[in-house]
C-alpha positions, 0 to 999 in steps of 0.5 A: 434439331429445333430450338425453343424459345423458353430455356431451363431455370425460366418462369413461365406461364401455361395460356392454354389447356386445363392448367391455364394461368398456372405459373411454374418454373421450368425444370426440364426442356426438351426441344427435340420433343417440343416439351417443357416439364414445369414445376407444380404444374400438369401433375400426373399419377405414377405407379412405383413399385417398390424396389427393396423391402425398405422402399415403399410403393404406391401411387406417386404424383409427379410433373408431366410434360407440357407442349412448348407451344402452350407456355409464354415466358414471365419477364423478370423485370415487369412481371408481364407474360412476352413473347421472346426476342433475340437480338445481338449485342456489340461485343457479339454475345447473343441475348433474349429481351422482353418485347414489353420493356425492351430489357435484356435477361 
């Protein structure tokens, strides 16, 4: 199992493809995959059928997957597209840092 460099909850930005620049919180990772769900971002059309009387069907825009490879994360502190560090800090724990202002999220 490989591992991605981007994780659940983080803001990141898509730098190729048709949604380029577009930028979306990560709803869902998927690192066998290699993929990311991004909220708002790559929408595609899904036809429900309907379940039951009360639910209606029809055509449902809903976020597809995005290829990992494709997205850069969005640093909290300056705002910047990076790339990810890792490093290991004293007490042991292991954390990602920016490569642009050297802060740890």
């Amino acid at each position: 199992m490989s591992k991605l460099h981007i994780k659940k909850g983080d803001l990141v930005e898509v730098i190729s493809g048709v949604s380029k620049g577009s930028r979306g919180k990560v709803m869902e990772a998927s690192p066998a995959d290699q993929q990311v769900i991004i909220e708002g971002v790559h929408l595609v059309s899904k036809h429900v059928k309907p379940r039951n009387a009360q639910q209606a069907g029809g055509i449902v825009k809903a976020p597809g997957p995005v290829r990992a490879c494709k997205v850069m994360l969005v640093c909290p502190k300056c705002s910047k597209t990076t790339r990810v560090g890792r490093r290991v800090l004293a007490d042991g724990t292991k954390t990602r840092y920016c490569k642009h202002c050297n802060e740890n999220f």
